[in-house]
Predicted model as a PDB file, atoms N, CA, C, CB and O in Angstrom, pLDDT in the B-factor column:
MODEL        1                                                                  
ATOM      1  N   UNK A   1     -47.995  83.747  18.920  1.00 63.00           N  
ATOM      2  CA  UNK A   1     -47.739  82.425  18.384  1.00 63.00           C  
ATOM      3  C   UNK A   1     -49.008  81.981  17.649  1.00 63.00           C  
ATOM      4  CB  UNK A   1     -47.336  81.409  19.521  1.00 63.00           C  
ATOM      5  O   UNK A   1     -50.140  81.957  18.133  1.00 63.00           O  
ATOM      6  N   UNK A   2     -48.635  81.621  16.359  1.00 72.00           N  
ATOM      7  CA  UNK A   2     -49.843  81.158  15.560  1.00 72.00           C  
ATOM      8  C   UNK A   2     -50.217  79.733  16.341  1.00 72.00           C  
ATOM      9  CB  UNK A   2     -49.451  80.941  13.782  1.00 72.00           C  
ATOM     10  O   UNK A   2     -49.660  79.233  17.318  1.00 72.00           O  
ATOM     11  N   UNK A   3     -51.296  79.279  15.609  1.00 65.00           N  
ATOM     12  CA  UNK A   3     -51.862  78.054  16.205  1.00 65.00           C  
ATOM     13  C   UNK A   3     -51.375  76.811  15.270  1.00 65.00           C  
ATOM     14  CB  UNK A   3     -53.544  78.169  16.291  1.00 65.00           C  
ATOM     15  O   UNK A   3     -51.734  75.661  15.521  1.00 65.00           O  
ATOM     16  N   UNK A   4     -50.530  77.136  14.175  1.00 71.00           N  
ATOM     17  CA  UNK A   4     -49.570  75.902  13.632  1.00 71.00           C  
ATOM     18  C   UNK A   4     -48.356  75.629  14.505  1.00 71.00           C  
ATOM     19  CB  UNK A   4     -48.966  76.221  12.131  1.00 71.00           C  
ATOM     20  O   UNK A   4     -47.970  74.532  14.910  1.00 71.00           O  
ATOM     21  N   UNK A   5     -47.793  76.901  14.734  1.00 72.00           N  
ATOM     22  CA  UNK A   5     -46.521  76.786  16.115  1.00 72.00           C  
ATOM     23  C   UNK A   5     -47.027  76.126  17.161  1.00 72.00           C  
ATOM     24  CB  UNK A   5     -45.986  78.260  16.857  1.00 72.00           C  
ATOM     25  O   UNK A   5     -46.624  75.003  17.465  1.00 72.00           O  
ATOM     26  N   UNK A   6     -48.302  76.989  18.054  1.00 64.00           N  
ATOM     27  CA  UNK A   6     -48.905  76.213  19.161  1.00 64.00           C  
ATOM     28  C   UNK A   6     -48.867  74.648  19.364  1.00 64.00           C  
ATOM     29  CB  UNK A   6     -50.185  76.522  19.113  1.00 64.00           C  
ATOM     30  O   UNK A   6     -48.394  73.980  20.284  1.00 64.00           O  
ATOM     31  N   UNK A   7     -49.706  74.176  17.873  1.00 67.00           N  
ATOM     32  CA  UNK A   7     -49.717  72.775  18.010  1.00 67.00           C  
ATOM     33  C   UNK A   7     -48.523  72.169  17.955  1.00 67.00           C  
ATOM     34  CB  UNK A   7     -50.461  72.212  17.140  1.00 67.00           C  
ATOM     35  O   UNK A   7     -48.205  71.501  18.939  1.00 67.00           O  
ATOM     36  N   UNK A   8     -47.789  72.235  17.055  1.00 71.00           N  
ATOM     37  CA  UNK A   8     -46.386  71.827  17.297  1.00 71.00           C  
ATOM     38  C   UNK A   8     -45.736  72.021  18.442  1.00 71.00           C  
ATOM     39  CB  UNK A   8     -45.641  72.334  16.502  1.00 71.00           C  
ATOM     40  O   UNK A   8     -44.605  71.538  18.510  1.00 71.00           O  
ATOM     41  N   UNK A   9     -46.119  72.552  19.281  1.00 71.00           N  
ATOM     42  CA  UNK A   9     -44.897  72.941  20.629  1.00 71.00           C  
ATOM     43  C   UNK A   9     -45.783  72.143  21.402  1.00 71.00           C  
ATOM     44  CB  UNK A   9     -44.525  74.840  21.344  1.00 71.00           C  
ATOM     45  O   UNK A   9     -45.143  71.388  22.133  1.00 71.00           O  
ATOM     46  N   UNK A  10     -47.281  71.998  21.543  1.00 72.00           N  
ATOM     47  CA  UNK A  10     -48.028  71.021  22.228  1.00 72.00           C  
ATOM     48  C   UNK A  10     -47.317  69.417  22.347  1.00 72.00           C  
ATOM     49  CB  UNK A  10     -49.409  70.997  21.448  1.00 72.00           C  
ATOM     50  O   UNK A  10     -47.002  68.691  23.290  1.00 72.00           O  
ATOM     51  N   UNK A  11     -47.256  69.303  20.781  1.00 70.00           N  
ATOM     52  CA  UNK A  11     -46.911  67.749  20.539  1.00 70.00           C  
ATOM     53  C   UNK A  11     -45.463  67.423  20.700  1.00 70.00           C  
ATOM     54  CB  UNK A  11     -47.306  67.280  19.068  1.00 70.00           C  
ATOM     55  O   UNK A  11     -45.041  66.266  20.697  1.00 70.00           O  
ATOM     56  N   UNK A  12     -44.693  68.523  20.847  1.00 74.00           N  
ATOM     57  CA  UNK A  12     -43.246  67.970  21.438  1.00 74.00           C  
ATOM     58  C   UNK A  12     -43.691  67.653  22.953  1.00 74.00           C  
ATOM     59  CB  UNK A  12     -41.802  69.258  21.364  1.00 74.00           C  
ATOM     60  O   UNK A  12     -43.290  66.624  23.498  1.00 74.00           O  
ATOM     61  N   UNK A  13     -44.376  68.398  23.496  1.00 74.00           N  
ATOM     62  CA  UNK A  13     -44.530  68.075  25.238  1.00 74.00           C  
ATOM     63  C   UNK A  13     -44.821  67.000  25.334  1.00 74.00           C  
ATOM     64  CB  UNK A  13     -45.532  68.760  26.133  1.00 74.00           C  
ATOM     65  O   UNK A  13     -44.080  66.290  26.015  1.00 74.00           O  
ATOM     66  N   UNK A  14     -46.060  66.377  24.684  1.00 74.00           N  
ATOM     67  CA  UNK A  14     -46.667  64.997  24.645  1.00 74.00           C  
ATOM     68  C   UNK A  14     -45.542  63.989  24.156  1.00 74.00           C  
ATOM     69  CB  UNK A  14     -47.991  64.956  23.625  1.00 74.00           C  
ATOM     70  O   UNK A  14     -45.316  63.091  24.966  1.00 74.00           O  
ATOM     71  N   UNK A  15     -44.853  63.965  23.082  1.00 76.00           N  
ATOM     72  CA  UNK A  15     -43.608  63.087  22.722  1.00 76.00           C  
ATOM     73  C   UNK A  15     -42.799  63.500  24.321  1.00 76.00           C  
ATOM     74  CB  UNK A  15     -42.607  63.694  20.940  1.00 76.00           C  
ATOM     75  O   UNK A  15     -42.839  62.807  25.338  1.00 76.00           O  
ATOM     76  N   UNK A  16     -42.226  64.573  24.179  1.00 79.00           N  
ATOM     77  CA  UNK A  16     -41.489  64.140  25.226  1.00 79.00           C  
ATOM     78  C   UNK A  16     -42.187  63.526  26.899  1.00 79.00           C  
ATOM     79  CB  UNK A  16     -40.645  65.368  25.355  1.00 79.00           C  
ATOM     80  O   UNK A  16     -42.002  62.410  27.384  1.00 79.00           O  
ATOM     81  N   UNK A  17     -42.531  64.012  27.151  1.00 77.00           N  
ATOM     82  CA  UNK A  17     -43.638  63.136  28.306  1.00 77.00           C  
ATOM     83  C   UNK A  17     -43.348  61.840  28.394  1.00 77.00           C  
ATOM     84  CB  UNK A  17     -45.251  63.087  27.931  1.00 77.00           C  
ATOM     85  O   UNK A  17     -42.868  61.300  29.391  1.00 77.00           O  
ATOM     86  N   UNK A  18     -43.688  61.188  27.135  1.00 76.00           N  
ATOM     87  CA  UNK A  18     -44.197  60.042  26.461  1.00 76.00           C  
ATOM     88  C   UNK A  18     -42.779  59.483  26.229  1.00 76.00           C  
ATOM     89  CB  UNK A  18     -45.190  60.319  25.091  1.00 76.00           C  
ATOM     90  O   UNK A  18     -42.913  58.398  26.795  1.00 76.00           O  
ATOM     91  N   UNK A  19     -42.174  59.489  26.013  1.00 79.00           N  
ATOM     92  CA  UNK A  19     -40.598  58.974  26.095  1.00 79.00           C  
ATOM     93  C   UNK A  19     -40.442  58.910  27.829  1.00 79.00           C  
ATOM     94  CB  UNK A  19     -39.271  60.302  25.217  1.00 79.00           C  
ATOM     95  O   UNK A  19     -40.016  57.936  28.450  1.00 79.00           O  
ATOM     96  N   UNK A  20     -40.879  60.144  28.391  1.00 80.00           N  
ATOM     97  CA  UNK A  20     -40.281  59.709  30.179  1.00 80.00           C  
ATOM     98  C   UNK A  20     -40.974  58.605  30.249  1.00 80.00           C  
ATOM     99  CB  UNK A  20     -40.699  60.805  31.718  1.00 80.00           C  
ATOM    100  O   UNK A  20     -40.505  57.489  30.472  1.00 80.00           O  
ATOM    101  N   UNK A  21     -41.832  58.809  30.107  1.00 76.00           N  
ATOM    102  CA  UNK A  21     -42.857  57.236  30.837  1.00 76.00           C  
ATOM    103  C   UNK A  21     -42.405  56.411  30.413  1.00 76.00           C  
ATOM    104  CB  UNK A  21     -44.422  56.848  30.575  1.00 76.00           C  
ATOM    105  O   UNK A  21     -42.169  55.598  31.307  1.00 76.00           O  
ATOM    106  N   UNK A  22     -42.062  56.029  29.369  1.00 76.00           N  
ATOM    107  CA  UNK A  22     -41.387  54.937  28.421  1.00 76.00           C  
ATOM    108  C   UNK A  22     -40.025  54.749  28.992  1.00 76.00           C  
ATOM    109  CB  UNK A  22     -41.272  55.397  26.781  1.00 76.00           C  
ATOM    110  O   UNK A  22     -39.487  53.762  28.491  1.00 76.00           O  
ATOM    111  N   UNK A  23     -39.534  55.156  29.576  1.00 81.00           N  
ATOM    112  CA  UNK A  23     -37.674  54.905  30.377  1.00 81.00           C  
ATOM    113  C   UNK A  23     -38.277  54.495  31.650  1.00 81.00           C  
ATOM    114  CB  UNK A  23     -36.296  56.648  30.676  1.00 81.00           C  
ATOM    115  O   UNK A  23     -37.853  53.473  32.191  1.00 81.00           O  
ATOM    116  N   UNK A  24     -39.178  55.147  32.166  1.00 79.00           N  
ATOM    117  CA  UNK A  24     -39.502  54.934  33.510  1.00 79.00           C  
ATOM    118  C   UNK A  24     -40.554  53.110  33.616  1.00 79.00           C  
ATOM    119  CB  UNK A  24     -40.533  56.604  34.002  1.00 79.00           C  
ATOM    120  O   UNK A  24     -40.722  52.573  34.711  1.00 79.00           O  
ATOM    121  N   UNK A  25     -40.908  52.700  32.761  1.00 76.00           N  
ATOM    122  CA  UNK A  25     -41.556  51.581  32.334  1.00 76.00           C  
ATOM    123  C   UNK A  25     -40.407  50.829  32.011  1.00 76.00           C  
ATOM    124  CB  UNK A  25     -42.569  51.761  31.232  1.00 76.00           C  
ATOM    125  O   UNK A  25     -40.165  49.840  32.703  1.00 76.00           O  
ATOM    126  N   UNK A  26     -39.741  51.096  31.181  1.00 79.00           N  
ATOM    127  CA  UNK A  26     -38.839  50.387  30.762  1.00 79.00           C  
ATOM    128  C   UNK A  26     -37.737  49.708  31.976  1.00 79.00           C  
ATOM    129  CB  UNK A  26     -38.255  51.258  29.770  1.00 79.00           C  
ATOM    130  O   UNK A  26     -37.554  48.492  32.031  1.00 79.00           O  
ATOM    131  N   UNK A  27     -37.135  50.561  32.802  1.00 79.00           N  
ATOM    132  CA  UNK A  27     -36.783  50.430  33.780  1.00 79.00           C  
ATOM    133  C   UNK A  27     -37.147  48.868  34.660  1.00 79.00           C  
ATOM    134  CB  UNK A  27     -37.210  51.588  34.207  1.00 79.00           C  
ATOM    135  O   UNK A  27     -36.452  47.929  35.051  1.00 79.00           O  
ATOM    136  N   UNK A  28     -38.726  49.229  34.708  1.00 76.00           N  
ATOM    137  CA  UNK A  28     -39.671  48.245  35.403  1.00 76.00           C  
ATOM    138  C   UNK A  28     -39.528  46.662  34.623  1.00 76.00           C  
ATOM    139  CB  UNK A  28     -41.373  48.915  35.265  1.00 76.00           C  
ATOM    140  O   UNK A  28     -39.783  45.573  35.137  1.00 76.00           O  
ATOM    141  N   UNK A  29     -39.094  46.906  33.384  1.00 74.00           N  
ATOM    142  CA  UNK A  29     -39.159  45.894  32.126  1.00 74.00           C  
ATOM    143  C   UNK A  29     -41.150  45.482  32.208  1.00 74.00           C  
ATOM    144  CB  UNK A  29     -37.770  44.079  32.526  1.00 74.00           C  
ATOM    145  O   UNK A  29     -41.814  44.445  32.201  1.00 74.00           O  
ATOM    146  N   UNK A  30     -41.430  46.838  32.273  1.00 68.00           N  
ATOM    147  CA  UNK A  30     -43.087  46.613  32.014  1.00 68.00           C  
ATOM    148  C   UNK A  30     -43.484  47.378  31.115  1.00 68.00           C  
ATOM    149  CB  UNK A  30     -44.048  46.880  33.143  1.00 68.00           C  
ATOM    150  O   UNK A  30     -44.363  48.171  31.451  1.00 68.00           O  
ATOM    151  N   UNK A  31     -42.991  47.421  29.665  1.00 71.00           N  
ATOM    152  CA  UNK A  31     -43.360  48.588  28.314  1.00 71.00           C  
ATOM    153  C   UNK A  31     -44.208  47.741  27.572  1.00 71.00           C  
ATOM    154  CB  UNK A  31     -41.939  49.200  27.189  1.00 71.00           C  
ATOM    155  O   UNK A  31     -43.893  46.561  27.417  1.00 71.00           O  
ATOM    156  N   UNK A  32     -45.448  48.290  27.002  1.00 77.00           N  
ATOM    157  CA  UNK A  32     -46.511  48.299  26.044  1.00 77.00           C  
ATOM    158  C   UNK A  32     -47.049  49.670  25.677  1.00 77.00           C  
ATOM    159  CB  UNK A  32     -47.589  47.489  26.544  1.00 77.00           C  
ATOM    160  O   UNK A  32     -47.033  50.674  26.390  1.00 77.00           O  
ATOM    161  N   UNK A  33     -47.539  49.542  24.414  1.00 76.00           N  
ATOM    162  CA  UNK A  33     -47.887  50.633  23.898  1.00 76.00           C  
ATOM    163  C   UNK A  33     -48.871  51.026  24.749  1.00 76.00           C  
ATOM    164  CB  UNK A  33     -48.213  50.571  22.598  1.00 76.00           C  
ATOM    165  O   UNK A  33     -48.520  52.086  25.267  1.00 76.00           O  
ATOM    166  N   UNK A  34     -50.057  50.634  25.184  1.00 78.00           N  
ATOM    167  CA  UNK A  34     -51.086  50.642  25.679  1.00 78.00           C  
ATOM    168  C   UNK A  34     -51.074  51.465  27.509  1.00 78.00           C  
ATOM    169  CB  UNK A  34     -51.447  49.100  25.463  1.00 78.00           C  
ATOM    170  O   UNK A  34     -51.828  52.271  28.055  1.00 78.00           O  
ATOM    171  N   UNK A  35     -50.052  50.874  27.873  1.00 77.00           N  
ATOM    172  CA  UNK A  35     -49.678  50.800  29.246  1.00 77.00           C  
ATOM    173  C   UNK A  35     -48.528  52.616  28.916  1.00 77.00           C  
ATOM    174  CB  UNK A  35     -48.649  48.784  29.759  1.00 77.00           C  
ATOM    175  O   UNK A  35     -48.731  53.272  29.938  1.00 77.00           O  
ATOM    176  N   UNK A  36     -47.754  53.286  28.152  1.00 74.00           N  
ATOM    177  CA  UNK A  36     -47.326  54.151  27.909  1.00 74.00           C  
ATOM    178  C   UNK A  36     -48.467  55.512  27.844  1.00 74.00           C  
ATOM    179  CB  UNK A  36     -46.627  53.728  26.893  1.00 74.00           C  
ATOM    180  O   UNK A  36     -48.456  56.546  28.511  1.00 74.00           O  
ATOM    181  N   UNK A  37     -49.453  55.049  26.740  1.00 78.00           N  
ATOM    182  CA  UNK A  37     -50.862  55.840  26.420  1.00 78.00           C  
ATOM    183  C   UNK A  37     -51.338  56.200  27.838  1.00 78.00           C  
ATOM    184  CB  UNK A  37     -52.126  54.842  25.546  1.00 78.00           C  
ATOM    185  O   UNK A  37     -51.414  57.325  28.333  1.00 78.00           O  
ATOM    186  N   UNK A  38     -51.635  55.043  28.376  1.00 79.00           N  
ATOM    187  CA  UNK A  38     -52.641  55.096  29.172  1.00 79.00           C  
ATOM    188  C   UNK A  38     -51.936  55.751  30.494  1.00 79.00           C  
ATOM    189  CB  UNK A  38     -53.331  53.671  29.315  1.00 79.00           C  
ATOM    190  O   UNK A  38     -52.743  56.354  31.202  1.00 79.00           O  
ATOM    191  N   UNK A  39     -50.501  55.751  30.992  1.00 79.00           N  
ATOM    192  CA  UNK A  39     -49.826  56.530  31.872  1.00 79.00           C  
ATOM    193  C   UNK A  39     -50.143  57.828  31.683  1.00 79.00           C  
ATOM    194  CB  UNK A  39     -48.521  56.358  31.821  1.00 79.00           C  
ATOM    195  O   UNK A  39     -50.619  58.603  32.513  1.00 79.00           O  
ATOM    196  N   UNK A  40     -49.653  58.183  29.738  1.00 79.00           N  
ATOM    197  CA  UNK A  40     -49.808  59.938  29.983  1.00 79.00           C  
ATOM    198  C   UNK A  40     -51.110  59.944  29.641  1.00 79.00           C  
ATOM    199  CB  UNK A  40     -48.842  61.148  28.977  1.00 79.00           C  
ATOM    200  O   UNK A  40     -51.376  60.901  28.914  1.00 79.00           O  
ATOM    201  N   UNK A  41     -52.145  59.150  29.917  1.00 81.00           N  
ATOM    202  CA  UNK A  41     -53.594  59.979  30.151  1.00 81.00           C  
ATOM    203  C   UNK A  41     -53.759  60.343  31.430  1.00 81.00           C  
ATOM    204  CB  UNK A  41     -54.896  59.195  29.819  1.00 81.00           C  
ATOM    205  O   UNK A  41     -54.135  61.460  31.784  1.00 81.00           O  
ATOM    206  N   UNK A  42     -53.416  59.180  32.352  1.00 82.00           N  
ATOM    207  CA  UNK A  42     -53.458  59.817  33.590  1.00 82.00           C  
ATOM    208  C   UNK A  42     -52.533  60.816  34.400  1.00 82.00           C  
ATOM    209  CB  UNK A  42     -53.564  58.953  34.223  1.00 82.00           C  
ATOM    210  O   UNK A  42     -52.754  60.935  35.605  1.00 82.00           O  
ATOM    211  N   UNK A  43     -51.492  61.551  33.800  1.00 83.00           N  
ATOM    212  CA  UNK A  43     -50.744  62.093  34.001  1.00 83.00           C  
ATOM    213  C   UNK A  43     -50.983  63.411  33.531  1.00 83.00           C  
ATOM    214  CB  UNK A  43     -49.887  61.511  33.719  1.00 83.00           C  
ATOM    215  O   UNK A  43     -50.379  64.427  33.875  1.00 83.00           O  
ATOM    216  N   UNK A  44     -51.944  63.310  32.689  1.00 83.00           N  
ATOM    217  CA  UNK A  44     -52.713  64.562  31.360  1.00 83.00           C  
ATOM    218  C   UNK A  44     -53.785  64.864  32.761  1.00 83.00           C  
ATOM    219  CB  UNK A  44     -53.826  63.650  29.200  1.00 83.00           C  
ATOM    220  O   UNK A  44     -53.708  65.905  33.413  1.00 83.00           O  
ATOM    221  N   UNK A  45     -55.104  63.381  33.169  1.00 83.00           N  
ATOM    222  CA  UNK A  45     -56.024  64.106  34.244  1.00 83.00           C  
ATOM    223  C   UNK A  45     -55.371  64.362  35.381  1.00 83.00           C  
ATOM    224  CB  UNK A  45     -57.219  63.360  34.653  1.00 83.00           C  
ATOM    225  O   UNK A  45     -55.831  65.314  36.011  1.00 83.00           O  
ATOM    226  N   UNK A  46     -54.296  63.730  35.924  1.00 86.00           N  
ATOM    227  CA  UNK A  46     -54.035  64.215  36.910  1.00 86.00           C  
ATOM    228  C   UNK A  46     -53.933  66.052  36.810  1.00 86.00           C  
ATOM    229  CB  UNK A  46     -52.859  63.424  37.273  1.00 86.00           C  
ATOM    230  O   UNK A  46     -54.639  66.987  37.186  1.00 86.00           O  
ATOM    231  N   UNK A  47     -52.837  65.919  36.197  1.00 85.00           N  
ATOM    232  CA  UNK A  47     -52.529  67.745  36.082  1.00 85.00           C  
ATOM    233  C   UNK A  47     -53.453  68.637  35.776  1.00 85.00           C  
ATOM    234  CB  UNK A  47     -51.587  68.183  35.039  1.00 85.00           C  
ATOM    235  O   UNK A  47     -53.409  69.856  35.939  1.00 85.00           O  
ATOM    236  N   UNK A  48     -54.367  67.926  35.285  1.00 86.00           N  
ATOM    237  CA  UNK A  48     -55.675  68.896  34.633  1.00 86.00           C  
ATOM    238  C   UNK A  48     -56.821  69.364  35.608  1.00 86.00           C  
ATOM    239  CB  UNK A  48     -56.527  68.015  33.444  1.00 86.00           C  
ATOM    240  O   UNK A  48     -57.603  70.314  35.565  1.00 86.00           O  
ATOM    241  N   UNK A  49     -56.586  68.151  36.665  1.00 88.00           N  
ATOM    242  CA  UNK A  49     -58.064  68.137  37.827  1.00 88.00           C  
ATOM    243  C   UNK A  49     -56.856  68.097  39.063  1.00 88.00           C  
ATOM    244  CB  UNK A  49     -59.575  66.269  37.774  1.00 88.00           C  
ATOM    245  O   UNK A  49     -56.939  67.199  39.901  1.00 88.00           O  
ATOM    246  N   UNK A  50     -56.040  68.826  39.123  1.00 91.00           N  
ATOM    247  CA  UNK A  50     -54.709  69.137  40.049  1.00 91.00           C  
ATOM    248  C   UNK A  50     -55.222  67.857  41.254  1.00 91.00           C  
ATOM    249  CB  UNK A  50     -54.584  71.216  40.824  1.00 91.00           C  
ATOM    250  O   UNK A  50     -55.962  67.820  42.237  1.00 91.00           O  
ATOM    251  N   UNK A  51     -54.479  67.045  40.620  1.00 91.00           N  
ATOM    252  CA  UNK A  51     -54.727  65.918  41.660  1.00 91.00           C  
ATOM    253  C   UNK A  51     -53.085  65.485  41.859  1.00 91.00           C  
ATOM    254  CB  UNK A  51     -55.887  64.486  41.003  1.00 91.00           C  
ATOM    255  O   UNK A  51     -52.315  65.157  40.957  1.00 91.00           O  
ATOM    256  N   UNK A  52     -52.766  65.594  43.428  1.00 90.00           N  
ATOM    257  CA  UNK A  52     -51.598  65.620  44.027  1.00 90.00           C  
ATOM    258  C   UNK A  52     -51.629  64.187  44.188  1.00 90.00           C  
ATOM    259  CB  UNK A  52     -51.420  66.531  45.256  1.00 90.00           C  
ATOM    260  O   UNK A  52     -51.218  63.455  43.288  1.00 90.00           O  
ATOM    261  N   UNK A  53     -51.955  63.864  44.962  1.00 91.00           N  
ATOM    262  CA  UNK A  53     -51.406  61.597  45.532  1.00 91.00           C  
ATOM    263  C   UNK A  53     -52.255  60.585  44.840  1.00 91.00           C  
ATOM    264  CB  UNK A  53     -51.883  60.916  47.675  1.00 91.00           C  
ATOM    265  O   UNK A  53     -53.356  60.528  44.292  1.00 91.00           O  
ATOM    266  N   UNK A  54     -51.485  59.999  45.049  1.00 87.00           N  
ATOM    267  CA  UNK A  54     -52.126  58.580  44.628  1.00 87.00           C  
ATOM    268  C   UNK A  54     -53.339  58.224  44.584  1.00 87.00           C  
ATOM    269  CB  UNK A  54     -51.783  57.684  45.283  1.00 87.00           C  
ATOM    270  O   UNK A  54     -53.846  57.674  43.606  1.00 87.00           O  
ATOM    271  N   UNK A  55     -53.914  58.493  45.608  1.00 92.00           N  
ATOM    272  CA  UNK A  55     -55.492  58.219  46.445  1.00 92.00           C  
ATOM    273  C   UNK A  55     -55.776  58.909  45.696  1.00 92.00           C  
ATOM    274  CB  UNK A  55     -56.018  58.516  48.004  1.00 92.00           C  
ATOM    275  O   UNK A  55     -55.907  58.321  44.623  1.00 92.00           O  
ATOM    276  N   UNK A  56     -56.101  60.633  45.585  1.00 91.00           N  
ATOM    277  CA  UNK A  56     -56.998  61.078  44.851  1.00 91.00           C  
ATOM    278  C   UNK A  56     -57.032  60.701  43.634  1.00 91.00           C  
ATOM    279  CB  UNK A  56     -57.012  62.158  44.886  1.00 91.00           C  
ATOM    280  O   UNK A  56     -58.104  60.671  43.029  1.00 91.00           O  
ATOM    281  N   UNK A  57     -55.726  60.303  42.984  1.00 86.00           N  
ATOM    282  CA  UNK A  57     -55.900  60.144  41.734  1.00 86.00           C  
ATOM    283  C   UNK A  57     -57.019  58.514  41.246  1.00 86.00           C  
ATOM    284  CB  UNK A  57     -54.252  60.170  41.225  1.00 86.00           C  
ATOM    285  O   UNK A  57     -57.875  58.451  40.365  1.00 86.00           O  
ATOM    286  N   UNK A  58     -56.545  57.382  42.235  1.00 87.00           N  
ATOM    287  CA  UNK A  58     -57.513  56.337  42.120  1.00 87.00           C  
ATOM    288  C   UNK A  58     -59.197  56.602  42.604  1.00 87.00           C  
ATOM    289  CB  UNK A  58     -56.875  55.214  42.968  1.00 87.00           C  
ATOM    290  O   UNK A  58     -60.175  56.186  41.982  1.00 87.00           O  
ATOM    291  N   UNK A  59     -59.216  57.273  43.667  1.00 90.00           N  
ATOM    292  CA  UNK A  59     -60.657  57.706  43.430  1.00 90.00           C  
ATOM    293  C   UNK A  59     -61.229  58.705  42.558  1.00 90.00           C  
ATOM    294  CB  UNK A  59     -61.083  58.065  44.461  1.00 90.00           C  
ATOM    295  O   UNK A  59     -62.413  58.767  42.227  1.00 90.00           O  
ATOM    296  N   UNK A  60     -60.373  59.418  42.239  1.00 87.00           N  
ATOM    297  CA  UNK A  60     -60.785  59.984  40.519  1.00 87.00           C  
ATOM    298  C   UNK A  60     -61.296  59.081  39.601  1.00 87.00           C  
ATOM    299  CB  UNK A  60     -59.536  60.503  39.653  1.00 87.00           C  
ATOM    300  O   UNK A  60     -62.365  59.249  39.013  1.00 87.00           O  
ATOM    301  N   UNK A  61     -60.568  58.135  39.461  1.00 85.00           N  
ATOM    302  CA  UNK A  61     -60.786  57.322  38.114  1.00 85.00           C  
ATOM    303  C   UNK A  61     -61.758  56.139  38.922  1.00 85.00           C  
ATOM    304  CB  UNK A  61     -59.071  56.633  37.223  1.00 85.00           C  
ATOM    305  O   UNK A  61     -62.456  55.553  38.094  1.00 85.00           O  
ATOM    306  N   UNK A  62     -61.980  55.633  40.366  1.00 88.00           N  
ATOM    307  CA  UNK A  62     -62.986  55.227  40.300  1.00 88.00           C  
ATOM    308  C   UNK A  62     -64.546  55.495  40.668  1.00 88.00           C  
ATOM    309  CB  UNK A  62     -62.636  54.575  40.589  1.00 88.00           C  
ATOM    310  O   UNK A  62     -65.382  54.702  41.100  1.00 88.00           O  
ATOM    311  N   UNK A  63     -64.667  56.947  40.337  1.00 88.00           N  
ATOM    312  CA  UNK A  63     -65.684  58.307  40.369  1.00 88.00           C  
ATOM    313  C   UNK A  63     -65.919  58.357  39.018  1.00 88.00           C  
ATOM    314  CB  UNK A  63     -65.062  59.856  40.961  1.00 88.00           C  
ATOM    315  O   UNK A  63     -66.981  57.893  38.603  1.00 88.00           O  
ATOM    316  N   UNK A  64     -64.936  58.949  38.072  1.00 83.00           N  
ATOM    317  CA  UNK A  64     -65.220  59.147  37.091  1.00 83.00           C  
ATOM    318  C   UNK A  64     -65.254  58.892  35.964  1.00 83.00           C  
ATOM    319  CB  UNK A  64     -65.088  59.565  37.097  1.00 83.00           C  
ATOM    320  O   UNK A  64     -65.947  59.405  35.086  1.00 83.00           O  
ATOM    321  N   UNK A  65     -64.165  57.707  35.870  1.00 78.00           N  
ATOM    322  CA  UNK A  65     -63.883  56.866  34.417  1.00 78.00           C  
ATOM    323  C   UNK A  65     -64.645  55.325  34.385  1.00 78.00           C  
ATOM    324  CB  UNK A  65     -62.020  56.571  34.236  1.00 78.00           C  
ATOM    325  O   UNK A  65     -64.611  54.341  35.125  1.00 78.00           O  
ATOM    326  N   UNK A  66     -65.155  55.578  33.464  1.00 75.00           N  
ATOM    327  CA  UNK A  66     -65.830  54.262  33.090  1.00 75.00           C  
ATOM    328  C   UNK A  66     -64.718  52.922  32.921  1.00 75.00           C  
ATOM    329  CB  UNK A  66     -66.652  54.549  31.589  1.00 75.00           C  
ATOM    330  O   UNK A  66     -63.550  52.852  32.539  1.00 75.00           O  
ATOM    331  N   UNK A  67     -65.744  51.891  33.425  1.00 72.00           N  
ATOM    332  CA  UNK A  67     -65.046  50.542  33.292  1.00 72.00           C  
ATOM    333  C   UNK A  67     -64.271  50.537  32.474  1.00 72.00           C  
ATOM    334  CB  UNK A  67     -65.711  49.505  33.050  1.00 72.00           C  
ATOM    335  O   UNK A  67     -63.095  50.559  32.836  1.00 72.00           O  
ATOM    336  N   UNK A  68     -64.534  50.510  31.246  1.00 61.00           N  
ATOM    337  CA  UNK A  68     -63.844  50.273  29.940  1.00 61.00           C  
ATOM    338  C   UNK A  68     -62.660  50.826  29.591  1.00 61.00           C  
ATOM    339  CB  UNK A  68     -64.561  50.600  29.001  1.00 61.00           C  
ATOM    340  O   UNK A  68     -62.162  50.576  28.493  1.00 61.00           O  
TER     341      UNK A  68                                                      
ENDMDL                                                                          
END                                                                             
């Protein structure tokens, strides 16, 4: 697989992802662009730094992500 295919098959995962979160928000009637982003980032570190529950995942981010 070339790396024009690659990227393209990358960015369907991310769209689609990004649509679940968006039904699953929506659901909540709690959708913003911001609040969608910022789900599949943490859904991107979770899987990336194999972080299983909740807990690890909040002391992840309050270990390693800056305030901002």
């Amino acid at each position: 697989m070339n790396f024009k295919k690659l990227k393209i098959k990358e960015f369907d995962n991310v769209e689609k992802y990004a649509w679940i979160i968006n039904l699953k928000l929506r659901e909540q009637d709690d959708v913003s662009e911001s609040k969608i982003i910022g789900t599949a980032y943490l859904a991107y570190l979770a899987k990336k730094e194999a972080i299983v529950t909740t807990n690890e995942l909040i002391d992840f981010v309050n270990q390693k992500l800056p305030e901002s």
